[in-house]
N, C-alpha and C positions, 0 to 999 in steps of 0.2 A: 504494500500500500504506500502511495507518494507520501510524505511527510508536508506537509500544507504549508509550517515553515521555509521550506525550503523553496529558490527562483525555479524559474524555468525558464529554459531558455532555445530558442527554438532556428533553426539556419537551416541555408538551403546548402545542397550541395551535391556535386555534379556525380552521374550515374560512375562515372571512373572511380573517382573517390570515394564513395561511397561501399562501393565493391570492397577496394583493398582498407580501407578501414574497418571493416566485415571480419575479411581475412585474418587481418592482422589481432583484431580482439578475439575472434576466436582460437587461432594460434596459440595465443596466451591464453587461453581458459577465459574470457572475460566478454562483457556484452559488450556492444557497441558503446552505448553509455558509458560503460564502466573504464572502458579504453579513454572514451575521450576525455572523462573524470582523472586517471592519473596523466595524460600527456600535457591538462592544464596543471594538474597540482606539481609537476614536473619543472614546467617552464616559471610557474612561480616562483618554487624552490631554484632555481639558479639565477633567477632576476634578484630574488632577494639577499642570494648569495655575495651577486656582483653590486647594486643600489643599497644593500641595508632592507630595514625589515619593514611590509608597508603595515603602516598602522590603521587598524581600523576602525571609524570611529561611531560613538553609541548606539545612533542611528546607521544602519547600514539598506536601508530603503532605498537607498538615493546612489549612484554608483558616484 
């Protein structure tokens, strides 16, 4: 069941891509979703690595 808190967020994206992003999550045992959940928390973690840690503030509503 979705958790209500949580965004969503929704793209388009081209039948090629879409294929080997397929691929590649189930490769790894993981959904599609789940794939593209660690490739962001991925690029996060080395942005944060390189910029420092972003802070996030009370409200988070609002990007």
């Amino acid at each position: 069941m979705r958790n209500k808190k949580n965004k969503h967020l929704g793209i388009e994206i081209d039948p090629a891509l879409h294929y080997k992003l397929h691929y590649i999550s189930k490769y790894y045992g993981r959904s599609a979703n789940g794939e593209i959940l660690y490739l962001i928390r991925q690029e996060i973690k080395a942005f944060e690595k390189m910029e420092g840690e972003i802070e996030i503030p009370a409200s988070t509503d609002t990007p």
